[in-house]
N, C-alpha and C positions, 0 to 999 in steps of 0.2 A: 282480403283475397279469400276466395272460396277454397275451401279445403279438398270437403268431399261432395261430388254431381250423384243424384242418385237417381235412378233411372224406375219410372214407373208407368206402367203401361195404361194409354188413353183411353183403352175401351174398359177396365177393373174398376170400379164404380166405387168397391169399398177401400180398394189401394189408394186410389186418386184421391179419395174424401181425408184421410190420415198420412195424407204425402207428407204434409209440413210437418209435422208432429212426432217425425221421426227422427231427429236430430241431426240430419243432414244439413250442410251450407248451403246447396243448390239442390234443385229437383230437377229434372227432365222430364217431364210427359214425352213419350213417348208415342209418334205415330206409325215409325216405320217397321223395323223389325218384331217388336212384341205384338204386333196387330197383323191378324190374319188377312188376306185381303179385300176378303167380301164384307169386312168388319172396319175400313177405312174411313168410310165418310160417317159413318158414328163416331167412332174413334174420333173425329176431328170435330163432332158438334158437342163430345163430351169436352173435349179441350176449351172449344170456347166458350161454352157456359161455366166450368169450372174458373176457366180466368174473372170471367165477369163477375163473380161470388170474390174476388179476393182486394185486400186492399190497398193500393201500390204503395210501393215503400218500403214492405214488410222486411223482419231479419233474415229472410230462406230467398233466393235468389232466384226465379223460376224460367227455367227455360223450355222449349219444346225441342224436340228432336223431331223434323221436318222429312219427307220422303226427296229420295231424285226427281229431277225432270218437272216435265208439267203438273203430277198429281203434286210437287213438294212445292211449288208458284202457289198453285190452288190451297194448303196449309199455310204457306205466311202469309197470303193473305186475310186469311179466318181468322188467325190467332193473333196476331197485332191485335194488343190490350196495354192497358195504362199499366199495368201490375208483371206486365213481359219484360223478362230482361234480356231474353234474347234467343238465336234460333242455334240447333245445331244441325248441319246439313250435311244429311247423311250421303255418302258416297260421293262427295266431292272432290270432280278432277279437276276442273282449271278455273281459274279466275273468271270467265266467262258464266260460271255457273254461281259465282258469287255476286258478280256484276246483275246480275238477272234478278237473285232472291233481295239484293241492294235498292233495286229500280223499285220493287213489289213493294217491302217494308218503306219507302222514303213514301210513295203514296198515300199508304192508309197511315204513314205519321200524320202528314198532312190531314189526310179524310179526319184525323180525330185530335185533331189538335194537337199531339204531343211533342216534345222537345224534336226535331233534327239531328238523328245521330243516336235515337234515346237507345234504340233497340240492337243489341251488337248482335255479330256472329262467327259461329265458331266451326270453320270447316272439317267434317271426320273423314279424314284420309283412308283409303280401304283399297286402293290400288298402286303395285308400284308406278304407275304416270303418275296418279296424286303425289306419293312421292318426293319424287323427282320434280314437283311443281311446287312443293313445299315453300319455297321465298317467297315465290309470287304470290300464294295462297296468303301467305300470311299480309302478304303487304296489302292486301287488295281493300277497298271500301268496308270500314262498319268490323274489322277481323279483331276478335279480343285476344283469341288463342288458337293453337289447333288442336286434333285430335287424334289420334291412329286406331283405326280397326282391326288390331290383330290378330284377328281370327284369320278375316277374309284375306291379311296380308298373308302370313304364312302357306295357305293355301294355293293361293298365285305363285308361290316364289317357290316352293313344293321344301318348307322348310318343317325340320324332325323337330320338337318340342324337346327341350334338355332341363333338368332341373333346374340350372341357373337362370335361363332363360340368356342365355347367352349370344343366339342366334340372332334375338331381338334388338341387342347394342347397339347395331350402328344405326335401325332407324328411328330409336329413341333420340339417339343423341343428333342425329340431323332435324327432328323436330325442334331439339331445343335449341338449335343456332339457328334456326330459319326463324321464329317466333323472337330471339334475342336481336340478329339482324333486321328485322322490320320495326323492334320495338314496342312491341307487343305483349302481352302476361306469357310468362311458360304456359308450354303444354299442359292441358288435364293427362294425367295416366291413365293409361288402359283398365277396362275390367277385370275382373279376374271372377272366373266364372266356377268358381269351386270356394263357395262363401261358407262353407263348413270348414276348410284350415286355416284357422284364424295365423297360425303361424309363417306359412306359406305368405298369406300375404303380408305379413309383417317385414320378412324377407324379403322379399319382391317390391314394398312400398317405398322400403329405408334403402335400396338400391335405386330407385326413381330418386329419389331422395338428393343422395350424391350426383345422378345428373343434372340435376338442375330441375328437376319436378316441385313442385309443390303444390298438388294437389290430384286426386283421383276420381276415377268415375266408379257407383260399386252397384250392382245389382240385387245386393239384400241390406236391409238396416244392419243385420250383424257384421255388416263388414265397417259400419260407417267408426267405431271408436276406435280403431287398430290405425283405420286411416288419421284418423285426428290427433292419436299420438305419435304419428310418424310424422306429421307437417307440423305440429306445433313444439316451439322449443321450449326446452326445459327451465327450471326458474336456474341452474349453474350455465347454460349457453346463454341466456341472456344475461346473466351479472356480468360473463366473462366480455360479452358482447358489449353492455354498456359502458363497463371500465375500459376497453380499448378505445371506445370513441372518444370520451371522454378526455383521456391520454390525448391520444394523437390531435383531439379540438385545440385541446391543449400547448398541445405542441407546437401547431401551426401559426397560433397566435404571437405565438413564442418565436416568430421565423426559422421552424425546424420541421421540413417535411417527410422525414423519415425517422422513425422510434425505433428504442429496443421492444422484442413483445418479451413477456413473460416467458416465454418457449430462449429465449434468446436468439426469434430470428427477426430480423429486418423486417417493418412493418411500414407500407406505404398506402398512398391512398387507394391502389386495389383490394389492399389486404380489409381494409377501413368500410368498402363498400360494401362485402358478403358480412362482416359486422351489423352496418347499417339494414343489410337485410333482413337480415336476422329479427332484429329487433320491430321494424316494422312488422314481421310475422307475427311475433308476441304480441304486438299491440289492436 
């Protein structure tokens, strides 16, 4: 599972060429917002020659961040390559709009041979109808994960920025039950657009953290290690993590589906599954 999405914009020729090489899990090319508009349809033949230079498989995950509407049809169409993992689609409101970029990718699978299903997609929420469409968003065709555009949400909802970022709560954590309800990876986290305090986001990460996040989107390579030490666990979370499973495999074998833990509190197979995630994290 990707940790950190880093976000680099399609028409920066020397950004694009050193994307991978910046220790991010996942890239984003970017076509929609970092590109100006008279600068789009370069913007998108840089994308797809750069894809075409790369060689599928690789360790860094690549995705594009796709415009609305018809110019964002017109991008997944160009960028379906063998080396794509998949689209993020910007300002998506309903399943209708996922249904559409769904129809476009299954095409040029076909046109190019690739697997059925190979190219995922990851809807970025920026309005409250997005939202409030959240389940369905998530369940819809080809959906790995969602994503939230906090900027443009607060702005809509005419909400004050507080240091805890407290305001943002509830629709963090509705991303992360609509994405669990469908079945699907948790949410990427938000950016955070101030990559000079590393502290701030440290803060801010290991609070994603606790809901159910694991993993962030960042707009400078300096935010990328702050992220990776906040998603990845420690070598004491996973000893503690492996000796519970271990126990409780244990125990089960044993016809006993409930332990004491080390805390001395009652340990069942729920407590046993955020363990098992755990560990999968690590690995």
């Amino acid at each position: 599972m990707a940790r950190s999405y880093l976000y680099v914009p399609a028409d920066r020729p020397a950004m694009l060429a050193r994307a991978l090489e910046r220790g991010a899990d996942a890239v984003i090319v970017d076509l929609e917002d970092a590109v100006a508009p008279d600068a789009k349809d370069a913007a998108r033949q840089a994308a797809v020659d750069w894809l075409a230079r790369l060689t599928p498989g690789g360790p860094t995950e690549v995705w594009v961040r796709v415009n609305p509407g018809p110019t964002g049809l017109a991008d997944a169409a160009a960028v379906v390559a063998p080396a794509l993992h998949g689209l993020c689609l910007a300002k998506c409101e309903s399943p209708a709009d996922v249904v559409a970029v769904d129809q476009v990718v299954g095409e040029r699978e076909a046109a190019l041979g690739l697997t059925p299903g190979s190219v995922a997609l990851s809807p970025l929420l920026e309005s409250a109808g997005a939202v409030l469409a959240a389940p369905a968003l998530a369940a819809s065709p080809r959906v790995a994960h969602l994503q939230a555009g906090e900027a443009d949400l607060r702005a809509e909802l005419g909400m004050d920025p507080s240091p805890d970022e407290r305001e943002l709560l509830p629709l963090r954590v509705s991303l992360v039950l609509a994405c669990a309800a469908a079945r699907v990876g948790p949410p990427v986290g938000p950016v955070s657009t101030d990559y000079r305090d590393t502290g701030a986001l440290h803060r801010s990460t290991t609070a994603l953290r606790a809901l159910g996040y694991r993993s962030r989107a960042c707009i400078h390579p300096a935010q990328i290690p702050v992220v990776h030490e906040v998603f990845t666990p420690s070598e004491a979370e996973l000893d503690a993590a492996s000796e519970l499973v271990d126990r409780f495999d244990a125990a089960v074998r044993d016809g006993h589906p409930v332990i004491v833990g080390a805390d001395g509190r009652m340990v069942d197979e729920a407590v046993v599954r955020a363990a098992r995630r755990t560990l999968a994290a690590g690995g």
